[in-house]
Backbone as a ProteinNet text record, in pm:
[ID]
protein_1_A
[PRIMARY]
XXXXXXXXXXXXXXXXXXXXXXXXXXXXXXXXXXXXXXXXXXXXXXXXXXXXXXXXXXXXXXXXXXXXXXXXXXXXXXXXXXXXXXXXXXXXXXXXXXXXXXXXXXXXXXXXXXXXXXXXXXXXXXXXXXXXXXX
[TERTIARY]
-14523.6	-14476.1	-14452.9	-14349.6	-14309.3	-14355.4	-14423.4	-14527.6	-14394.2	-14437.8	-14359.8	-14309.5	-14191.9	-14180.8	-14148.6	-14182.3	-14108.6	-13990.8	-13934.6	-13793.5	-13801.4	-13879.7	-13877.3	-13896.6	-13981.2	-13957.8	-13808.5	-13755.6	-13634.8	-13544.6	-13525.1	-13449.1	-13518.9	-13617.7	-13638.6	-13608.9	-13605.7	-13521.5	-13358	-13342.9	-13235	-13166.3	-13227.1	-13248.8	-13151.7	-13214.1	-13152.9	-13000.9	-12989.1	-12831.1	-12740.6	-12655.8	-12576.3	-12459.2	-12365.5	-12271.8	-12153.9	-12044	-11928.2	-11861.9	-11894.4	-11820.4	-11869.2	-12001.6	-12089.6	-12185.6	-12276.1	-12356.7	-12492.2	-12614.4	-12724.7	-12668.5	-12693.2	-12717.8	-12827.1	-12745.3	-12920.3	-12947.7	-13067.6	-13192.6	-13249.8	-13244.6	-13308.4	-13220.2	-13109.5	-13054	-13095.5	-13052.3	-13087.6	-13223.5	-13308.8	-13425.7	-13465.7	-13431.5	-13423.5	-13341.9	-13226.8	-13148.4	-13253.2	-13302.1	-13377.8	-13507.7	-13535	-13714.4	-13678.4	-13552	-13550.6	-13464.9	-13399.6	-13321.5	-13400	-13514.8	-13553.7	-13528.5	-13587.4	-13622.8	-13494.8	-13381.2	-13229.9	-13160.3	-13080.9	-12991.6	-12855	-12825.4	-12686.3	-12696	-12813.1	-12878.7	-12874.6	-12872.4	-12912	-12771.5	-12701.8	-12575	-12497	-12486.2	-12405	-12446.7	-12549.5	-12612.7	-12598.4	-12614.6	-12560.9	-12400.1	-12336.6	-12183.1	-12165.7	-12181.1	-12197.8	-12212	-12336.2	-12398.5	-12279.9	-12248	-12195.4	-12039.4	-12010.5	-11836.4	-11885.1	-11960.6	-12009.9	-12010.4	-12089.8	-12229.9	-12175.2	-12254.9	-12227.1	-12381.3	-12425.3	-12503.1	-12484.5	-12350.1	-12280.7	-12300.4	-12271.4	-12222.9	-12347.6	-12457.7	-12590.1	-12686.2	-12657.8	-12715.5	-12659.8	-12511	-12469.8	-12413.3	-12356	-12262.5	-12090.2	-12055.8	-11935.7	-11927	-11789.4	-11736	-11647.4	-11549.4	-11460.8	-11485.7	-11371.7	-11387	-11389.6	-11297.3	-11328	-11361.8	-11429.2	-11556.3	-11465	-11555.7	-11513.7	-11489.2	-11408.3	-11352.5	-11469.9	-11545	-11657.9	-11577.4	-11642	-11606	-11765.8	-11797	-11923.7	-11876.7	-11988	-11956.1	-11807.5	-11776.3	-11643.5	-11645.7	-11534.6	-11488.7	-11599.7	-11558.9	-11685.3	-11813.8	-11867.4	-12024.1	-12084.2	-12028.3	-12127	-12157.5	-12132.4	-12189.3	-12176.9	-12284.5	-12305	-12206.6	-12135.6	-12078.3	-11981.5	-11899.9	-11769.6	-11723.1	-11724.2	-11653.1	-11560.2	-11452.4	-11331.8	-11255.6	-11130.3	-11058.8	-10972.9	-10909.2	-10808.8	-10722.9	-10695.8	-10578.3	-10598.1	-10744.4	-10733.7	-10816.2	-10888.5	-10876.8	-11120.3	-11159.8	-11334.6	-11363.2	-11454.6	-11470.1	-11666.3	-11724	-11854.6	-11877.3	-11937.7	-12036.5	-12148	-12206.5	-12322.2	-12402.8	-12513	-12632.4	-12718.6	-12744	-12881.7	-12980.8	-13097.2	-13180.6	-13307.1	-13327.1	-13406.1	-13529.6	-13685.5	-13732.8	-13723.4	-13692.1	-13596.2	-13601.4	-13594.1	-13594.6	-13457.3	-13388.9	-13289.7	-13280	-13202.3	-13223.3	-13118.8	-13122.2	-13073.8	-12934.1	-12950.8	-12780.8	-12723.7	-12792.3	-12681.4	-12602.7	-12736.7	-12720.6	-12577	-12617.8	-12478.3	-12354.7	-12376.3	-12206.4	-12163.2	-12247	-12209.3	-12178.3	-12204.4	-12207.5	-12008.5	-12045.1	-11906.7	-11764.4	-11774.2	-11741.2	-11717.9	-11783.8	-11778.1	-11702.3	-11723.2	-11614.5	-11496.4	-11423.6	-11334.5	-11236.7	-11329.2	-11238	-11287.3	-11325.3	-11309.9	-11397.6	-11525.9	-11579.4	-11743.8	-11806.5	-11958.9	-12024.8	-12156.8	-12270.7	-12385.3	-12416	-12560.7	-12647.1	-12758.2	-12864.7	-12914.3	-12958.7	-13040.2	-13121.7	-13253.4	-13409	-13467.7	-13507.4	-13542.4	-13693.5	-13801.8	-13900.7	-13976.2	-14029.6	-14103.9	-13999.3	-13877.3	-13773.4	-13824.2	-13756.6	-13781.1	-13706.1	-13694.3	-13565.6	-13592.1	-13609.4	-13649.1	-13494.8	-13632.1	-13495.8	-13546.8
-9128.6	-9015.6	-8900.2	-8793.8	-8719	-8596.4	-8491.4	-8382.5	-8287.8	-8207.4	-8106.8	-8015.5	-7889.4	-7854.6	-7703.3	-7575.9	-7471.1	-7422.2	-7339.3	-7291.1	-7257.9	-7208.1	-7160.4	-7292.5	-7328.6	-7469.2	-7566	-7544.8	-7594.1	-7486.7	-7377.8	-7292.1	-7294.1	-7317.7	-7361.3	-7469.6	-7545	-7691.4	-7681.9	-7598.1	-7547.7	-7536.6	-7435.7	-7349.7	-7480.9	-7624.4	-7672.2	-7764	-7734.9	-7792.9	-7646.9	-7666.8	-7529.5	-7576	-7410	-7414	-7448.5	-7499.8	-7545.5	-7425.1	-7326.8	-7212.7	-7107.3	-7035.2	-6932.4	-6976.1	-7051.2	-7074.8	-7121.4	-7066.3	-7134.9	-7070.2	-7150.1	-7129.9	-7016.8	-6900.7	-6799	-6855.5	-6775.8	-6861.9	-6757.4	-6626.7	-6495.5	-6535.3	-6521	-6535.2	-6602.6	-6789.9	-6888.1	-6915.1	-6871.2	-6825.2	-6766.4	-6638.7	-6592.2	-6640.6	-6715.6	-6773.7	-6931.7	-6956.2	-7048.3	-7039.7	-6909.5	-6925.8	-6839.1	-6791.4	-6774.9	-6842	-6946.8	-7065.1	-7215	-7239.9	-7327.4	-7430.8	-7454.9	-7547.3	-7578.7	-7527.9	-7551.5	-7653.5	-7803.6	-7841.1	-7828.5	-7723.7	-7689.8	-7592.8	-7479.5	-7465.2	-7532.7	-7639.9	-7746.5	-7852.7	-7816.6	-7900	-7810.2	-7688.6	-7547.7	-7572.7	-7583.5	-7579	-7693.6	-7787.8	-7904.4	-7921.3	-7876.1	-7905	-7773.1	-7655.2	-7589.7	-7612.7	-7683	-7757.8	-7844.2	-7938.1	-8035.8	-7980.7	-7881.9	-7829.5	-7772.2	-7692	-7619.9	-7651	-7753.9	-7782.6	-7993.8	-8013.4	-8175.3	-8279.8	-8184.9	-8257.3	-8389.6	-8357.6	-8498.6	-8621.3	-8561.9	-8717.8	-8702.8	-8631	-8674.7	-8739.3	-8702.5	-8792.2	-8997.3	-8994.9	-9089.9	-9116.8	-9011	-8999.8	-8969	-8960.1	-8893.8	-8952.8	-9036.5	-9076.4	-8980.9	-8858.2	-8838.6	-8747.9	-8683.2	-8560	-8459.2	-8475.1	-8298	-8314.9	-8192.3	-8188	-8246	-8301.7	-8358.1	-8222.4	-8269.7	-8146.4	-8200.8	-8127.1	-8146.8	-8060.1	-8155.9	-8142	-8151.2	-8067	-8024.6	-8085	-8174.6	-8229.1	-8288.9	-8367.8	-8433.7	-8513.4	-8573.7	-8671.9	-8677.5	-8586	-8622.5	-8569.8	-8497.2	-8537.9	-8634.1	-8755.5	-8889.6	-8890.7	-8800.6	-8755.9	-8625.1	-8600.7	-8440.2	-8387.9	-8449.6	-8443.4	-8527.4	-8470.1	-8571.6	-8563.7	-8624.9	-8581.4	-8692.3	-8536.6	-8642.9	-8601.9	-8742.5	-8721.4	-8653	-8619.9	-8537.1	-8550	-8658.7	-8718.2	-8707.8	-8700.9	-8664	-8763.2	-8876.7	-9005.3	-8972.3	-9002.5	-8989.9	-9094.3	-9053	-9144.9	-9205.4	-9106.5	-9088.7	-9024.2	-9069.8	-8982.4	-8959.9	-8861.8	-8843.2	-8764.7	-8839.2	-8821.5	-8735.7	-8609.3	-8517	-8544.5	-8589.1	-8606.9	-8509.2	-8417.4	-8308.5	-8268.3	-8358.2	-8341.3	-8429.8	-8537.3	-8628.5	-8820.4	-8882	-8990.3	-9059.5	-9114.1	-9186.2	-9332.6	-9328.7	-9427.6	-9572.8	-9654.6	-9780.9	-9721.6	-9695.7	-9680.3	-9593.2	-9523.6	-9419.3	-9477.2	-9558.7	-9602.4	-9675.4	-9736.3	-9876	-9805.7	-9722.6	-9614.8	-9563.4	-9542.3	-9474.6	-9600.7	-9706.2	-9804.8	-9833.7	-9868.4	-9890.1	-9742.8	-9690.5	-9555.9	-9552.6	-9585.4	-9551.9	-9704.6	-9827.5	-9910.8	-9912.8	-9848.9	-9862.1	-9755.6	-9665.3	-9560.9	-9590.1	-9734.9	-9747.9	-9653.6	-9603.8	-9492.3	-9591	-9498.6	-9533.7	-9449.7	-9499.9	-9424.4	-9343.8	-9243.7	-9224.2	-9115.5	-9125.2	-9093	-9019.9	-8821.7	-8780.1	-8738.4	-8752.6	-8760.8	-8607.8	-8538.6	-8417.5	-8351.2	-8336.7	-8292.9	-8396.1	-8419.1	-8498.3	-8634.3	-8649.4	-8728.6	-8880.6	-8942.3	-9113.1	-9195.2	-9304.1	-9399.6	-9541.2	-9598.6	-9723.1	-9814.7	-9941.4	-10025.8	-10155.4
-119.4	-194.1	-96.8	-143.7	-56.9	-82	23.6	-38.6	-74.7	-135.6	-228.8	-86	-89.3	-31.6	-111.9	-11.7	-90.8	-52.6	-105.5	-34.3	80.2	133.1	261.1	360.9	328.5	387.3	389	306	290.9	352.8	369.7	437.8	621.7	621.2	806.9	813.5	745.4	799.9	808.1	777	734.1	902.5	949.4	1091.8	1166.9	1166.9	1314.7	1241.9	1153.3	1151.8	1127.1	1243.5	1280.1	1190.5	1162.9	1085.9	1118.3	1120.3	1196.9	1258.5	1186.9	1285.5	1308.3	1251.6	1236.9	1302.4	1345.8	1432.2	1334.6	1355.4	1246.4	1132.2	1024.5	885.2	833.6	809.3	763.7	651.8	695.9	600.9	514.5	518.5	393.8	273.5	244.2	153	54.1	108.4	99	55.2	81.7	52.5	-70.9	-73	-231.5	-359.5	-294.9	-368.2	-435.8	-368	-420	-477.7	-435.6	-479.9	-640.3	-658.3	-798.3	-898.9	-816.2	-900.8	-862	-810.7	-776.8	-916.2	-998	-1124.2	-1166.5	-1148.1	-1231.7	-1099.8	-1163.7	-1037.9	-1056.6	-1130.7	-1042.1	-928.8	-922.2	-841.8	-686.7	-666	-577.2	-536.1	-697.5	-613	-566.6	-612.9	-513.9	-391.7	-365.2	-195.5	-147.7	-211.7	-127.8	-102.7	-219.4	-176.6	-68.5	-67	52.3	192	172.3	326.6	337.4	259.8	308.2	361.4	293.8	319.7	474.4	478.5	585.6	717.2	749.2	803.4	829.7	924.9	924.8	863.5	752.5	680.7	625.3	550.4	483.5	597.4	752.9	814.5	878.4	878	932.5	834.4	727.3	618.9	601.4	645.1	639.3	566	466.3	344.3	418.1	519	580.6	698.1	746.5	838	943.8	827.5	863.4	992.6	1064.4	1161.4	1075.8	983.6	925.9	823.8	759.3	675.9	544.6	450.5	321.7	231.3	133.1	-5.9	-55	-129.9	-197.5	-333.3	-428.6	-613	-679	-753.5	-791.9	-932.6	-995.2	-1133.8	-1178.5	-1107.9	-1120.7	-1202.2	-1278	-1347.4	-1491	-1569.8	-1704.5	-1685.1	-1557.8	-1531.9	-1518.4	-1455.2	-1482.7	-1330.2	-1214.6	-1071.9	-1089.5	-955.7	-929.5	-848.7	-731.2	-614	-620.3	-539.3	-490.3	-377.2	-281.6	-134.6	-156.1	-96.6	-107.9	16.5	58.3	197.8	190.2	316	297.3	187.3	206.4	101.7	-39.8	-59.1	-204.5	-304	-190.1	-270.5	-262.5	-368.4	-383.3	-284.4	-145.3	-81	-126.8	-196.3	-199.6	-352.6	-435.3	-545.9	-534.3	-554.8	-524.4	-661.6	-644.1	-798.8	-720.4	-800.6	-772.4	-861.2	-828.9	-910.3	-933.8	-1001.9	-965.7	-1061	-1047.8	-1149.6	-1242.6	-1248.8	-1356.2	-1288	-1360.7	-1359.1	-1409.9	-1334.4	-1339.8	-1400.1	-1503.8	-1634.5	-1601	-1691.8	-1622.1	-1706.8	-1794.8	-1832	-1743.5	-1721.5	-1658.2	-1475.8	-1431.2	-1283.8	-1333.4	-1470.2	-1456.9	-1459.8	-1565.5	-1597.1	-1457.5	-1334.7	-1238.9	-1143.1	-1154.6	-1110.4	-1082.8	-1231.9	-1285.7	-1251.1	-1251	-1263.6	-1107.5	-1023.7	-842	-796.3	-878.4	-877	-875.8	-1006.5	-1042.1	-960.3	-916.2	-820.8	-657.1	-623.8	-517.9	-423.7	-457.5	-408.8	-400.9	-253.4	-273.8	-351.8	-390.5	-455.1	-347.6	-348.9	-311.1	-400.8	-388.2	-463.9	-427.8	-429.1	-361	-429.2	-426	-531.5	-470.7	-518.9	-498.5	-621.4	-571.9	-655.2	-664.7	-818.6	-876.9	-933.3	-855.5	-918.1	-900.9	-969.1	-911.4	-953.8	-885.5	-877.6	-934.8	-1108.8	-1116.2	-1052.7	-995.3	-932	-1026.9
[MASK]
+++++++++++++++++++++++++++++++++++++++++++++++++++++++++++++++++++++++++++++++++++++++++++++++++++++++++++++++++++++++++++++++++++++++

């Protein structure tokens, strides 16, 4: 199990992935921005699609191949993902599930299943809090 973390903790980790063109990522903002939206995840997918437009989080995580940063789409297609990075061209290369607090249900894995099929796209999962993943 993974120990809890607070914002600030999450904003110094923050510190060593630099910004593509501003240099480190500040961290005060970011900071308050979270320690008073912590419990909400749209909250969490703003900042992640951020980081990821930003920042080479996406391709250090292993979600991103490309050279230049992915179009990130926050709640795409229906809501049945949180995220969308997509290629230049336009085409979903990645969906991505925030899980925040919450437990991820078998229907829903399948609908997304199906759903990241049919558009030719991968899945990934990012578990955050007290979240958990039945397999």
């Amino acid at each position: 199990m993974t120990e809890a973390r607070s914002s600030a903790d999450v904003a110094a980790a923050l510190d060593g992935i630099g910004s593509r063109n501003k240099g480190p990522v500040p961290t005060d903002g970011l900071t308050l921005l979270l320690d008073r939206l912590w419990g909400h995840e749209i909250t969490h997918e703003l900042v992640l699609a951020e980081l990821f437009r930003q920042t080479d989080l996406a391709r250090e995580l292993g979600l991103w191949q490309g050279d230049d940063p992915p179009r990130v789409i926050v709640e795409p297609d229906r809501w049945i993902f949180d995220l969308a990075l997509l290629a230049p061209a336009g085409s979903t290369e990645v969906f991505v599930e925030l899980k925040f607090g919450a437990e991820s249900g078998r229907d829903q894995r399948g609908r997304q299943r199906a759903w990241a099929h049919a558009a030719g796209a991968h899945r990934a999962y990012i578990l955050l809090g007290t979240s958990f993943f039945e397999i």
